[in-house]
C-alpha positions as CSV (number, residue, x, y, z in Angstrom):
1,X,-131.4,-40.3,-71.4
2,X,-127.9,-39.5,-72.3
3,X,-126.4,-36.7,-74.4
4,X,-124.0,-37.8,-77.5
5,X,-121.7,-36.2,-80.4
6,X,-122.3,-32.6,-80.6
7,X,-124.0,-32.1,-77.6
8,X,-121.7,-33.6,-75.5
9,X,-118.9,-31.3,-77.4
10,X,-121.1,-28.1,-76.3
11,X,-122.3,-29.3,-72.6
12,X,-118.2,-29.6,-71.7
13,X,-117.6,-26.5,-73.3
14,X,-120.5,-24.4,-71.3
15,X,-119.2,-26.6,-67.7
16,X,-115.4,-25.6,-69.0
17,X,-116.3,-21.9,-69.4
18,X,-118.0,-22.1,-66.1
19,X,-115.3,-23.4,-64.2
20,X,-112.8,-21.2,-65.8
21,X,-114.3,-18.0,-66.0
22,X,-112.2,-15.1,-64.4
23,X,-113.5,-13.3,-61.1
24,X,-113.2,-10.1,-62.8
25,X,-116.2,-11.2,-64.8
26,X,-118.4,-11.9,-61.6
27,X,-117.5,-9.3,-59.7
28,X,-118.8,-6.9,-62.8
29,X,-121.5,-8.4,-63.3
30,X,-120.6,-10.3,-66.6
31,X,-120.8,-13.8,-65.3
32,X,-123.6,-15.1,-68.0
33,X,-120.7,-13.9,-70.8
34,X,-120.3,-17.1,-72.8
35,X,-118.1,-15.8,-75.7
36,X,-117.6,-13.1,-78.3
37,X,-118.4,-14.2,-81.7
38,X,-116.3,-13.0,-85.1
39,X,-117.3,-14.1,-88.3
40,X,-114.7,-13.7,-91.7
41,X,-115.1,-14.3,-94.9
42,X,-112.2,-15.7,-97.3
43,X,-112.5,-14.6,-100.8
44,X,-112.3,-17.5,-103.7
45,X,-113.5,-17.3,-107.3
46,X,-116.5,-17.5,-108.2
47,X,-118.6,-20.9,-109.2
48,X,-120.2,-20.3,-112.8
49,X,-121.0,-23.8,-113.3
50,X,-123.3,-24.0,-111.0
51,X,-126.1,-21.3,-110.2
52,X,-127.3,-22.3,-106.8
53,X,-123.8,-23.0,-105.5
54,X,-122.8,-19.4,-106.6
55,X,-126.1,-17.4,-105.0
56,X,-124.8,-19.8,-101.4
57,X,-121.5,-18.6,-101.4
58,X,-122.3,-15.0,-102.2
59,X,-121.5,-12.9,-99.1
60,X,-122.9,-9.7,-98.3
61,X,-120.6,-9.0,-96.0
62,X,-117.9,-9.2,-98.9
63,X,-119.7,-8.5,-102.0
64,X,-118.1,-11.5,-103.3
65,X,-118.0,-15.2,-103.5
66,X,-116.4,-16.0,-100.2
67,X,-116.3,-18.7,-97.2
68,X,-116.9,-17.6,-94.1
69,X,-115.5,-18.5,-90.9
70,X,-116.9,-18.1,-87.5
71,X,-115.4,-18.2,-84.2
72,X,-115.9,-18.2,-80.7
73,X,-114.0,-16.2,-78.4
74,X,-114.3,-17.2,-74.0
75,X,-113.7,-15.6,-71.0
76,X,-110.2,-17.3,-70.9
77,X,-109.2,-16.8,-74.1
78,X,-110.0,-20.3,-75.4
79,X,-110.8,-20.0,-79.2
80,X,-113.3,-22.3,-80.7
81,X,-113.4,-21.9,-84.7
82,X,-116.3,-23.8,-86.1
């Protein structure tokens, strides 16, 4: 059986970030380092409309009613924002 759509998308990733992953990382013993992750939250206004839409897009993080972004930082320095 094949893979398709998103798992395609992450099994070239993982056989990218092998191929390119620096020998500075091997040699120290870092070789099973995939990425670092960062998450950030934008701050918007606040949905009053709706009440389950506005307890969702509460952030802890914040304290606010914000959107968060994550992204993926490799070996390389490849960035992968999702």
């Amino acid at each position: 059986m094949g893979i398709c759509g998103s798992e395609l998308f992450y099994y070239t990733l993982l056989k990218y970030i092998e191929q390119t992953l620096p020998a500075e990382f091997i040699t120290n013993g870092l070789a099973d380092v995939c990425a670092l992750v960062d998450g950030k939250d934008v701050l918007t206004d606040t949905e009053r409309k709706n009440g389950a839409s506005k307890k969702l897009g509460y952030s802890n993080k914040a304290k606010h009613f914000a959107f968060r972004l994550i992204s993926w930082l490799t070996p390389n320095g490849l960035c992968v924002e999702h």
